[in-house]
N, CA, C and O atoms as a GROMACS GRO file, in nm:
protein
  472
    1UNK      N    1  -3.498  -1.835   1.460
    1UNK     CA    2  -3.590  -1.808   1.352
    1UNK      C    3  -3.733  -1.798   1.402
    1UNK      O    4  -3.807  -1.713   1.352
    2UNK      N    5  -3.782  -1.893   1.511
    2UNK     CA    6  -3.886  -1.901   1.561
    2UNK      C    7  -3.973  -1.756   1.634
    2UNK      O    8  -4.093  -1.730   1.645
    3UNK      N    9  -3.829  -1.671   1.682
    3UNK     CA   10  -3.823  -1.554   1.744
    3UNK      C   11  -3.929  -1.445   1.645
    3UNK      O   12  -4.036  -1.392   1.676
    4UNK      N   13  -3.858  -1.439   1.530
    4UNK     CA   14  -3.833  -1.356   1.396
    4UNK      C   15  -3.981  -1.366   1.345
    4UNK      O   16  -4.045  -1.262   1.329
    5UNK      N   17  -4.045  -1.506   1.316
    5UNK     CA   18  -4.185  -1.539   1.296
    5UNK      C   19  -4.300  -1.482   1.396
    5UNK      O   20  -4.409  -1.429   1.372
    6UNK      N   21  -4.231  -1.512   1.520
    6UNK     CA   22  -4.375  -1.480   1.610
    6UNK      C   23  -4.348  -1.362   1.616
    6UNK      O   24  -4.452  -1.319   1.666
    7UNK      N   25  -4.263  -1.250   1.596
    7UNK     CA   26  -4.256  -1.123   1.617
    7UNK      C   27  -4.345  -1.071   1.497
    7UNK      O   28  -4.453  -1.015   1.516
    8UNK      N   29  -4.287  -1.098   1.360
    8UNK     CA   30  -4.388  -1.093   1.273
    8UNK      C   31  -4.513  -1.071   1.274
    8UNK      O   32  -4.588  -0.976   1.253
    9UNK      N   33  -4.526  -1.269   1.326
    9UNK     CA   34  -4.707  -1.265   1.337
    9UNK      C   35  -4.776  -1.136   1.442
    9UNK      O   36  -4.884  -1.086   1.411
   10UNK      N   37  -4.716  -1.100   1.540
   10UNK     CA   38  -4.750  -1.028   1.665
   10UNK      C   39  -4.792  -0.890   1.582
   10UNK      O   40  -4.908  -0.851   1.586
   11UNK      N   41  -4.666  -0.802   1.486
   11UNK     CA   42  -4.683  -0.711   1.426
   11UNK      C   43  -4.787  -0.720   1.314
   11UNK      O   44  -4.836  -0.616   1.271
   12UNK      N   45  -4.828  -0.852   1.259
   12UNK     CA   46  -4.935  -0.865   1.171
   12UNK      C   47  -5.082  -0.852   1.281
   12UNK      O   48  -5.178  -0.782   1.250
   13UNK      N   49  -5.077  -0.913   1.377
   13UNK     CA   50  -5.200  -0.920   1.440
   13UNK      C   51  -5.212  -0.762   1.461
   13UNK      O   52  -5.325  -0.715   1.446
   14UNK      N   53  -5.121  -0.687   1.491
   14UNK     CA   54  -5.137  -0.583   1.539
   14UNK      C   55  -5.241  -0.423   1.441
   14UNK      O   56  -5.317  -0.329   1.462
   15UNK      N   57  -5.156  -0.503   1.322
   15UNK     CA   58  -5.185  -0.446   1.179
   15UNK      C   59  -5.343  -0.451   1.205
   15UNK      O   60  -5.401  -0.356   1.256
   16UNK      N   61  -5.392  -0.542   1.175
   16UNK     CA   62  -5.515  -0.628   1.159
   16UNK      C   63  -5.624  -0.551   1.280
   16UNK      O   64  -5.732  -0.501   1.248
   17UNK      N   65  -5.576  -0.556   1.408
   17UNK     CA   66  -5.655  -0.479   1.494
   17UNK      C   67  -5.644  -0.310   1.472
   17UNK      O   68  -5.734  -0.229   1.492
   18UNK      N   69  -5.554  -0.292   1.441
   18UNK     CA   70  -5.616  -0.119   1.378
   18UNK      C   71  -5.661  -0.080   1.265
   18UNK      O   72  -5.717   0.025   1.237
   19UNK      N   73  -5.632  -0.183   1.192
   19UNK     CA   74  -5.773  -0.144   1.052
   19UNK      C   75  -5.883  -0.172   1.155
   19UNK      O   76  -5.946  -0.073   1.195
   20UNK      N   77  -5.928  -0.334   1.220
   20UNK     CA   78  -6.033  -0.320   1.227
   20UNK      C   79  -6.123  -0.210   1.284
   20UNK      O   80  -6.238  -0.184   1.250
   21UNK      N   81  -6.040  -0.141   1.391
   21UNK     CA   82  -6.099  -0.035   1.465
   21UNK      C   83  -6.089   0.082   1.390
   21UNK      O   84  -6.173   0.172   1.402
   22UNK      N   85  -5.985   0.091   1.308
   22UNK     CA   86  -6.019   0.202   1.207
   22UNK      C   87  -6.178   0.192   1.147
   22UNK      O   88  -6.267   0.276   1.154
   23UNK      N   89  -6.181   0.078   1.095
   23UNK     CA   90  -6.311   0.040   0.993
   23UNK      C   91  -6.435   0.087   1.070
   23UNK      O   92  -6.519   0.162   1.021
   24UNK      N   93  -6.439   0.032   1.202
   24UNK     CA   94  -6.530   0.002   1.316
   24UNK      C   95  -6.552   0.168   1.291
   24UNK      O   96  -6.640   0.206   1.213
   25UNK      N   97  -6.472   0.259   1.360
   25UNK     CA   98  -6.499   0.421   1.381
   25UNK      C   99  -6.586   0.443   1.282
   25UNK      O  100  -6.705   0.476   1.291
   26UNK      N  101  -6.491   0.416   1.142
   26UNK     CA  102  -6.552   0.521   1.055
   26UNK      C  103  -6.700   0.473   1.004
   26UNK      O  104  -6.790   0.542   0.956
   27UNK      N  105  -6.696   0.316   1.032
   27UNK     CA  106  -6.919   0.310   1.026
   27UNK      C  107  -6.978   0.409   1.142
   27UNK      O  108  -7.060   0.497   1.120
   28UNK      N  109  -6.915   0.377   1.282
   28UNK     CA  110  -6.959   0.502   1.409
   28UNK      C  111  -6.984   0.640   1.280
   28UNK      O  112  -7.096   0.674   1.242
   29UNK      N  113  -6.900   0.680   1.248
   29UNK     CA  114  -6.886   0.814   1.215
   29UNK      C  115  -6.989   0.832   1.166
   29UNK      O  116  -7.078   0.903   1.212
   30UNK      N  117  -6.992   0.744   1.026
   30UNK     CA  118  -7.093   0.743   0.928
   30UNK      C  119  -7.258   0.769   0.999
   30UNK      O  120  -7.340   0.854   0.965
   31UNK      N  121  -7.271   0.666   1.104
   31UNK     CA  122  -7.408   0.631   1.150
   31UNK      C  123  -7.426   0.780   1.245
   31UNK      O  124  -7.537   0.814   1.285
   32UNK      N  125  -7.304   0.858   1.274
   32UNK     CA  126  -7.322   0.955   1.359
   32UNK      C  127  -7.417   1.089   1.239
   32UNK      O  128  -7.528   1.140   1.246
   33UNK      N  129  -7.283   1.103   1.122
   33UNK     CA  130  -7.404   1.184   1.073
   33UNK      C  131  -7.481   1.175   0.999
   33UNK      O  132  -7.503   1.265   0.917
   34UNK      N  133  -7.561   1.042   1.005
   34UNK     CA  134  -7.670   1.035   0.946
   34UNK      C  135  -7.794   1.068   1.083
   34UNK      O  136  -7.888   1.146   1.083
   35UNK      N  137  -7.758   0.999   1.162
   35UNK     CA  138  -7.869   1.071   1.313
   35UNK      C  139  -7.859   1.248   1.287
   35UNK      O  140  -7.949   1.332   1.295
   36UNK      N  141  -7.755   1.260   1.262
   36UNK     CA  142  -7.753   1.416   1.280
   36UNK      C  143  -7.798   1.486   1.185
   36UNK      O  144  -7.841   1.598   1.211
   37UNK      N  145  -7.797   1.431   1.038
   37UNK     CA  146  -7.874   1.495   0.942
   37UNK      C  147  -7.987   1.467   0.967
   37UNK      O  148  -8.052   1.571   0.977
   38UNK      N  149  -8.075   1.337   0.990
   38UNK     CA  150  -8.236   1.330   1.073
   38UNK      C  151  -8.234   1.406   1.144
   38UNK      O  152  -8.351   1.446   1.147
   39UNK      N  153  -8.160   1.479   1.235
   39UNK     CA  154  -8.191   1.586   1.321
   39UNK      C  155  -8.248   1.734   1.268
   39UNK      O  156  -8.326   1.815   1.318
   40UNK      N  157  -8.172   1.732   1.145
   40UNK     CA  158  -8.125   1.860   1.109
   40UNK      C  159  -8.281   1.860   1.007
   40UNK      O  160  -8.355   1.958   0.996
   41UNK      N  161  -8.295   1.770   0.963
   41UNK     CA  162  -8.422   1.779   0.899
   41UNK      C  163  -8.544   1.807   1.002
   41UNK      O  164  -8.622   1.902   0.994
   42UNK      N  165  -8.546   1.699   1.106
   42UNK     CA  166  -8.673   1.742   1.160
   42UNK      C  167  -8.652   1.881   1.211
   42UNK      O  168  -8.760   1.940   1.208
   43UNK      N  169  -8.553   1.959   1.258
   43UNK     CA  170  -8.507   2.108   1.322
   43UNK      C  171  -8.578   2.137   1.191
   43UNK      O  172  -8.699   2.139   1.213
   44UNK      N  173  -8.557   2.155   1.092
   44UNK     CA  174  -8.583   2.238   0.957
   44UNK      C  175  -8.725   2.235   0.929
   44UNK      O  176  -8.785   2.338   0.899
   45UNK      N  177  -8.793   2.100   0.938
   45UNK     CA  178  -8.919   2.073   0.827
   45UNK      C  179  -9.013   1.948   0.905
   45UNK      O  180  -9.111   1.890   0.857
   46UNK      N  181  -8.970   1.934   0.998
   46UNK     CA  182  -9.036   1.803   1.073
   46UNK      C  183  -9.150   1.816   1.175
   46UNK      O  184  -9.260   1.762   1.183
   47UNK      N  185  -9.085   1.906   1.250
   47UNK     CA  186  -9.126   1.963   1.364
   47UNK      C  187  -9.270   2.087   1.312
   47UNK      O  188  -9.244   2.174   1.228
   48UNK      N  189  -9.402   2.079   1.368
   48UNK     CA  190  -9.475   2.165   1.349
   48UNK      C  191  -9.531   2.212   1.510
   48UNK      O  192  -9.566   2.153   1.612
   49UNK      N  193  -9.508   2.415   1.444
   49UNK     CA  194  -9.412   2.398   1.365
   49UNK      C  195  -9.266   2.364   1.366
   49UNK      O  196  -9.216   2.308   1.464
   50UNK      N  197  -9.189   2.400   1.245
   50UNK     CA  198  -9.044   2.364   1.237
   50UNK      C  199  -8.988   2.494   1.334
   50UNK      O  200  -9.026   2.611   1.344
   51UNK      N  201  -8.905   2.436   1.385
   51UNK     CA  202  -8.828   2.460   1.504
   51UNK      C  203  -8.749   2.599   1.396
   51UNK      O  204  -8.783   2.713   1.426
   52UNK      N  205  -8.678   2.586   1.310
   52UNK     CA  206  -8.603   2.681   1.229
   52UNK      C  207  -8.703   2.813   1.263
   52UNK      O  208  -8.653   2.899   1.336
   53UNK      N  209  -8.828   2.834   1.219
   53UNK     CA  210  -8.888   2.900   1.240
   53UNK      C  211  -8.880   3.032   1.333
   53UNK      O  212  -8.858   3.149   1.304
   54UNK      N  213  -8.904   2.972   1.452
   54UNK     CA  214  -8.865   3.032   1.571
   54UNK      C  215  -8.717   3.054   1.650
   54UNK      O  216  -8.702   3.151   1.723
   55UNK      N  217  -8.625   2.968   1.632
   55UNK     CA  218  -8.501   2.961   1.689
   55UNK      C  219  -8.360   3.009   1.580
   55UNK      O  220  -8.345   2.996   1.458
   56UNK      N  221  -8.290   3.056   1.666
   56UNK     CA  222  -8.173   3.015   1.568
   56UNK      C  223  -8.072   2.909   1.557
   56UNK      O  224  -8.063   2.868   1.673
   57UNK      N  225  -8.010   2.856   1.500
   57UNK     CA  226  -7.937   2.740   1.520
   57UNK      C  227  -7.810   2.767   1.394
   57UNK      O  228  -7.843   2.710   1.290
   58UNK      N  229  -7.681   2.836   1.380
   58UNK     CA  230  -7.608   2.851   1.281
   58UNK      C  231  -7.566   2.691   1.209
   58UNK      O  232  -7.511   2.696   1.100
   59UNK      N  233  -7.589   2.573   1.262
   59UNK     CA  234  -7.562   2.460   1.170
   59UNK      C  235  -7.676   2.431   1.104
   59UNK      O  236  -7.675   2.330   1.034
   60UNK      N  237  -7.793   2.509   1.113
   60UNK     CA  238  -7.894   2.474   1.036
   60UNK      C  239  -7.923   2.572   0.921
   60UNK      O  240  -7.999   2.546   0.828
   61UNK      N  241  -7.866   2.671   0.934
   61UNK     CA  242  -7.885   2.827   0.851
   61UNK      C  243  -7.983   2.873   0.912
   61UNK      O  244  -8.030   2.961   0.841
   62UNK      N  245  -8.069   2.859   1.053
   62UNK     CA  246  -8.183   2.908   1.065
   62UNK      C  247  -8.143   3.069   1.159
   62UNK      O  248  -8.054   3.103   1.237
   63UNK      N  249  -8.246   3.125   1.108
   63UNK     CA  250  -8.236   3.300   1.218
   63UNK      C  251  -8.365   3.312   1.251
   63UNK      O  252  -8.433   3.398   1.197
   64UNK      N  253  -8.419   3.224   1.346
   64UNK     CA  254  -8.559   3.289   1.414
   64UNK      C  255  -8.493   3.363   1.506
   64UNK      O  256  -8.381   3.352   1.556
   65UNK      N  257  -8.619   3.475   1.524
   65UNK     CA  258  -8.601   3.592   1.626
   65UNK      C  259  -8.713   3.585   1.732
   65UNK      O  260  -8.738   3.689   1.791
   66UNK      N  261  -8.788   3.466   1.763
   66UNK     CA  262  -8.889   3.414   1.829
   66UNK      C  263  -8.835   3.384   1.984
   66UNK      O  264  -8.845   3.444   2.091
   67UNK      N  265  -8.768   3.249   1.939
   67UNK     CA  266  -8.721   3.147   2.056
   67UNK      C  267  -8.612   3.195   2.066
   67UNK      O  268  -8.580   3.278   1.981
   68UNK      N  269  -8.476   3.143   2.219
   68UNK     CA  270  -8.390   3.159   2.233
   68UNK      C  271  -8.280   3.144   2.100
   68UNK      O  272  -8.321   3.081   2.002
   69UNK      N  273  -8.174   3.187   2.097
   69UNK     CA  274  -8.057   3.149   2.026
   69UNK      C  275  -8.029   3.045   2.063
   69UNK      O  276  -8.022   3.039   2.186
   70UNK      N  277  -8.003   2.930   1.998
   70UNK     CA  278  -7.956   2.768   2.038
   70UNK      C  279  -7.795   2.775   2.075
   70UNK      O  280  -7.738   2.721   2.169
   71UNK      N  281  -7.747   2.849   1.984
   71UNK     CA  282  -7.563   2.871   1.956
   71UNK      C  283  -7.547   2.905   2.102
   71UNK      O  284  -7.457   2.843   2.158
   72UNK      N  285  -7.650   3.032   2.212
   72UNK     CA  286  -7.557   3.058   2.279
   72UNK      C  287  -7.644   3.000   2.392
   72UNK      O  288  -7.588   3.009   2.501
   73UNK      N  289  -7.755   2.949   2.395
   73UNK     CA  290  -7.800   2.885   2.505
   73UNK      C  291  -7.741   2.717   2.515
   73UNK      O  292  -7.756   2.666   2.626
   74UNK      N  293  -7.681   2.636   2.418
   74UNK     CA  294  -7.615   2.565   2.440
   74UNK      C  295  -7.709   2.440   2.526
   74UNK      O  296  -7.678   2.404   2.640
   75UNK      N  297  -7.784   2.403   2.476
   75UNK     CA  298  -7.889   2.308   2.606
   75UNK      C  299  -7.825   2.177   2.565
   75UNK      O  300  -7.770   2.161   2.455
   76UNK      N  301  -7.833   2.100   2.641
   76UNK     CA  302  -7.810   1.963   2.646
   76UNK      C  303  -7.945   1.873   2.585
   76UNK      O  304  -8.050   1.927   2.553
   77UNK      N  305  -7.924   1.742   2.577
   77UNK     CA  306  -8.020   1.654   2.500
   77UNK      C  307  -8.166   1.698   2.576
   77UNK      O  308  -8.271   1.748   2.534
   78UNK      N  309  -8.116   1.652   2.716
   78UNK     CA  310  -8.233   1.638   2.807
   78UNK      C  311  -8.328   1.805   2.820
   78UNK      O  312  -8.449   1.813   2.840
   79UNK      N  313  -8.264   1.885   2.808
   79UNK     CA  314  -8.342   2.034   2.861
   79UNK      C  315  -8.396   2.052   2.661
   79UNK      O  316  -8.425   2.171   2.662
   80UNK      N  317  -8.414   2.018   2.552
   80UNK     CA  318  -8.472   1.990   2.446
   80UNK      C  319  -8.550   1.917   2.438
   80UNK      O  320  -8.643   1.940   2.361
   81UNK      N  321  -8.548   1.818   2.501
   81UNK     CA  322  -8.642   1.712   2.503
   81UNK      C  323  -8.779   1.759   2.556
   81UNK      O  324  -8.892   1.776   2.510
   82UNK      N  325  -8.721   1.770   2.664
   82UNK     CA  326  -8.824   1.878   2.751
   82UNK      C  327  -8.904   1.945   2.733
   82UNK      O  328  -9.019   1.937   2.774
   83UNK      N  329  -8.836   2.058   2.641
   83UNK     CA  330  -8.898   2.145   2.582
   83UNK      C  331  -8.980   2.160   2.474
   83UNK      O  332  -9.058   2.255   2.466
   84UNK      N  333  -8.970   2.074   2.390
   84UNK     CA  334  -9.035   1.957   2.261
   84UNK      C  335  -9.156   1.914   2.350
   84UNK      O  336  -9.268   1.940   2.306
   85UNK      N  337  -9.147   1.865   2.447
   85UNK     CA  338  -9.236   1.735   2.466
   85UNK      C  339  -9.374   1.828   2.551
   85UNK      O  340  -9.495   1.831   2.529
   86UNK      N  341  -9.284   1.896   2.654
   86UNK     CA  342  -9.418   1.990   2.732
   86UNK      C  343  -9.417   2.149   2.677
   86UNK      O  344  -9.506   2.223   2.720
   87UNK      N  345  -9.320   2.203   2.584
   87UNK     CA  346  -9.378   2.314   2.541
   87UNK      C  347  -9.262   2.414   2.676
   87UNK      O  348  -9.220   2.353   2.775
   88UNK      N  349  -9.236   2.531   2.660
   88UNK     CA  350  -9.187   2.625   2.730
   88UNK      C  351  -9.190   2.799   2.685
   88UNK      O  352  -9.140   2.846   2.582
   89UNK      N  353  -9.249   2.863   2.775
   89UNK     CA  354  -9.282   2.973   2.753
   89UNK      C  355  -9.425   3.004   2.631
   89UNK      O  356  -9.545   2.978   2.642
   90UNK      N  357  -9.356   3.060   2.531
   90UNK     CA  358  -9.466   3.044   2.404
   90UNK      C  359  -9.456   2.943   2.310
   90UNK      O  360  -9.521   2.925   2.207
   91UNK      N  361  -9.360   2.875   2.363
   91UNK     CA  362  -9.344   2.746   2.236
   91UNK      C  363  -9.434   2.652   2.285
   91UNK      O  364  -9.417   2.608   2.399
   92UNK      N  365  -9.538   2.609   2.207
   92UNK     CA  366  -9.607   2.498   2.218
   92UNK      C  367  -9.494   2.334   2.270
   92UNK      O  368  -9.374   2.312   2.285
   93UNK      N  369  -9.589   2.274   2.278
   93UNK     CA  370  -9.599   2.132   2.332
   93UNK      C  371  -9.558   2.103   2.204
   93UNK      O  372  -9.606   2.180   2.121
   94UNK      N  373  -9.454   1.978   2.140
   94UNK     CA  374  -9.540   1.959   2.001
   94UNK      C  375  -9.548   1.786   1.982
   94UNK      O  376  -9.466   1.697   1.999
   95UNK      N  377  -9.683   1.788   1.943
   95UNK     CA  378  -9.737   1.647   1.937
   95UNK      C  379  -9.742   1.558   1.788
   95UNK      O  380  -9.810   1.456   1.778
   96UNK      N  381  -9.682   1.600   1.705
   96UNK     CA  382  -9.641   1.555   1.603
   96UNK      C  383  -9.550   1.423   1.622
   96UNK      O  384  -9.586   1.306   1.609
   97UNK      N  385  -9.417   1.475   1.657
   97UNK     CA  386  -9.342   1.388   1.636
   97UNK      C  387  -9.336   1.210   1.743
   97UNK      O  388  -9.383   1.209   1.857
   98UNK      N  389  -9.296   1.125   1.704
   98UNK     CA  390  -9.284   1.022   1.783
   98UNK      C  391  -9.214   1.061   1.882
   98UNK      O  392  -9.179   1.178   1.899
   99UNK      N  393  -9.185   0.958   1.961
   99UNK     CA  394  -9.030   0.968   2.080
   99UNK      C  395  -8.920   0.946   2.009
   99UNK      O  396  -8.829   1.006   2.066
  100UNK      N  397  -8.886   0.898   1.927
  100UNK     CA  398  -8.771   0.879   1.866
  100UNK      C  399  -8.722   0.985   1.778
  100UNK      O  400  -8.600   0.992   1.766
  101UNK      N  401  -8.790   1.066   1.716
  101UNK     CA  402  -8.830   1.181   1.610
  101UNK      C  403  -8.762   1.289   1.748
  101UNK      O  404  -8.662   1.353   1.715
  102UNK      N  405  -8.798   1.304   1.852
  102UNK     CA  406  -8.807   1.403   1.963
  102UNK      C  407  -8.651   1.356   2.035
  102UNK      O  408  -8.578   1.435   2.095
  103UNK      N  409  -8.632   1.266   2.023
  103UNK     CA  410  -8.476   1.224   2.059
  103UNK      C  411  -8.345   1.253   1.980
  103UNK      O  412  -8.233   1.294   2.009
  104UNK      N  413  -8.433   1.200   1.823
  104UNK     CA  414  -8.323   1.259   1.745
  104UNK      C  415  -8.293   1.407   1.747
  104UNK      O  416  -8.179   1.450   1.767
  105UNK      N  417  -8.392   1.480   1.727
  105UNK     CA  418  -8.394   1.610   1.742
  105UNK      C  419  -8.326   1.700   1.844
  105UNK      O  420  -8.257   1.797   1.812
  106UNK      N  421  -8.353   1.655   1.997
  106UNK     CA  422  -8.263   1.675   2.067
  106UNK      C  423  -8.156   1.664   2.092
  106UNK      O  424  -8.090   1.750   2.151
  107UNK      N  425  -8.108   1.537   2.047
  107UNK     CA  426  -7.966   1.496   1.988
  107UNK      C  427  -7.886   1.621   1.939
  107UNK      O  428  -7.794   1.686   1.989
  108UNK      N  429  -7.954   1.630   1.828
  108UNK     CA  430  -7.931   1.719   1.679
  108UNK      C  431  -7.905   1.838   1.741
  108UNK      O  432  -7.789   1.874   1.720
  109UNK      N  433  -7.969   1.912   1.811
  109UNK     CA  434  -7.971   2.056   1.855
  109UNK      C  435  -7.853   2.047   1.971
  109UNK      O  436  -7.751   2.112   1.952
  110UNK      N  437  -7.870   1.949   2.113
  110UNK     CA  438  -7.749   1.977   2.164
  110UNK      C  439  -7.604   1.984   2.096
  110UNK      O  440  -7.510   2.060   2.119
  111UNK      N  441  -7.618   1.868   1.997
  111UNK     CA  442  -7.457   1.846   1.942
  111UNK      C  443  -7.412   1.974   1.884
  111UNK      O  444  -7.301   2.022   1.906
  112UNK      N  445  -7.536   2.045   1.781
  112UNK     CA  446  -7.446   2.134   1.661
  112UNK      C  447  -7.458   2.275   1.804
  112UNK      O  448  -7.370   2.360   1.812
  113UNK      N  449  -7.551   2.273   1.877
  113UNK     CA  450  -7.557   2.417   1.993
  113UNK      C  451  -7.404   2.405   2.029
  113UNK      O  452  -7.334   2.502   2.000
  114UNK      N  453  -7.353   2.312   2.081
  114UNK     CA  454  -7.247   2.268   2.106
  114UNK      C  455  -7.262   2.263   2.262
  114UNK      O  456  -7.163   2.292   2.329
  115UNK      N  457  -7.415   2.218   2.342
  115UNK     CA  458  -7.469   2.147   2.431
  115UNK      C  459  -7.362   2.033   2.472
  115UNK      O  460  -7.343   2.026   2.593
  116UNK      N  461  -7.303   1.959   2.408
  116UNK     CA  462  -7.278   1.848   2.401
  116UNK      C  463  -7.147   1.810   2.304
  116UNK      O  464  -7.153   1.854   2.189
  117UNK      N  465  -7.047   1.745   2.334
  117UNK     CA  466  -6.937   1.813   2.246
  117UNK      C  467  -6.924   1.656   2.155
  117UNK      O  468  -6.891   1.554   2.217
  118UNK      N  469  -6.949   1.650   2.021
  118UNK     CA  470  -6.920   1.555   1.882
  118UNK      C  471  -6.852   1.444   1.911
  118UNK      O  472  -6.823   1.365   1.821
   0.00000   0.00000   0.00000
């Protein structure tokens, strides 16, 4: 009988650790796209100017015909950052945003460019 119980309990503990990690993900998830909607805002309306403006980015609805295409240049966090912070080609420097504002953002643009895979 003793067998029968601890097998039980074993399959209950087991239970118990995949909700929790279920639970665990789906706050990850949650907290993921909320960074990514802060992204998507400063891409849109944050950034002066706003990045939409000049670039295109299809997860943002934006069609600038200025800056590169984001979709097919595909940059990673770090080559955005970059480019935000010291400016490249005709795109200004831009001194608006904090470091954190400039992180999210880069975030934001590698993930939906698909820089960086979700």
């Amino acid at each position: 009988m003793s067998a029968a119980i601890a097998q039980s309990a074993g399959v209950a503990a087991r239970r118990l650790a995949v909700a929790a990690a279920m639970t665990a993900l789906a706050s990850f998830s949650a907290q993921a796209d909320d960074l990514m909607q802060q992204g998507k805002k400063l891409f849109l309306s944050g950034a002066m100017p706003a990045c939409a403006v000049c670039h295109t980015l299809a997860d943002a609805g934006s069609a600038g015909e200025i800056g590169p295409v984001l979709d097919e240049l595909k940059p990673d966090a770090a080559r955005v950052e970059k480019a935000v912070r010291n400016g490249l080609g005709i795109m200004p420097a831009n001194k608006n945003l904090t470091d954190e504002q400039i992180r999210l953002l880069a975030q934001y643009v590698a993930t939906a460019s698909g820089g960086v895979k979700r």
